[in-house]
N, C-alpha and C positions, 0 to 999 in steps of 0.2 A: 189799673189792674182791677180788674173783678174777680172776688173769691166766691161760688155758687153753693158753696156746701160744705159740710163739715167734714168729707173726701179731702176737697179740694181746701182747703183750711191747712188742715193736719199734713198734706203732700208740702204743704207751700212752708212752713215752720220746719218739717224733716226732724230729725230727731231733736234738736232746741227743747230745752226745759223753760216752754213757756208757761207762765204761772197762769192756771183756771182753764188748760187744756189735760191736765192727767183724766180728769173724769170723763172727759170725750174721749180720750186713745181709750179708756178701760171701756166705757161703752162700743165703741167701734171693735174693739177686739172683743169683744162677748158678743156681738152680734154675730159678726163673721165665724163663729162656733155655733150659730144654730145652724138647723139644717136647715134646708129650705122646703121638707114637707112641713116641719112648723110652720104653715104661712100668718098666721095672726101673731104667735109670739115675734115671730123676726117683724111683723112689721111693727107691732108695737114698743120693741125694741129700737126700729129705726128713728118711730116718733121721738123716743127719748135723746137718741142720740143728735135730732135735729134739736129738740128743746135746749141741750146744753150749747150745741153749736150757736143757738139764737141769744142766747145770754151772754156766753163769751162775745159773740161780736159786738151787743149793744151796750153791756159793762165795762167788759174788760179790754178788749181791741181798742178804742178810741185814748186809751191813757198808755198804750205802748207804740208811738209815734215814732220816738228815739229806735225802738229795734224793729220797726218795719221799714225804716229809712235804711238801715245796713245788709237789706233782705230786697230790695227794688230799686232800681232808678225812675220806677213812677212817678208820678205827681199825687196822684190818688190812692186807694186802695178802696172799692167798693163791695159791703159783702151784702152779697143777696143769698134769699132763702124761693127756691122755686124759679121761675122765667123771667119774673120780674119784680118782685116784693124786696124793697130794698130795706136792708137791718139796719145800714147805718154806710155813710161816707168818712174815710179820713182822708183828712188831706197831707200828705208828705214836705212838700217843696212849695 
């Protein structure tokens, strides 16, 4: 499984009280309250909300194996940041 973003992160957990994602949904929900004639703040907001998405997956994702194993029948779980920049592999099974 590859997770590509902290969209795709946050969709994949669903409402789950996963510990060191509340400050990404707070981020991702502030964001999607700019407008989009802000284009520098929304994007500089985006930066943030990738900064956090980057740390959860290189901190904190690699030590919650146990509740991504009840969440996939994958072997892996790979989260990339962009096309191809990998943050980090776990492995499941």
């Amino acid at each position: 499984m590859n997770i590509g973003s902290y969209q795709a992160c946050l969709n994949f957990v669903g409402n789950d009280q996963v510990p060191g994602l509340n400050n990404l949904r707070d981020c991702v929900s502030q964001l999607s309250k700019i407008c989009n004639c802000q284009k520098s703040r929304k994007a500089q907001k985006g930066e943030e909300c990738n900064v956090l998405y980057i740390n959860f997956a290189s901190t904190v994702a690699p030590n919650m194996v146990e509740y991504f194993k009840s969440k996939t029948n994958d072997a892996t779980i790979t989260f990339t940041h962009g096309s191809n920049h990998i943050i980090s592999t776990i492995t499941l099974r």
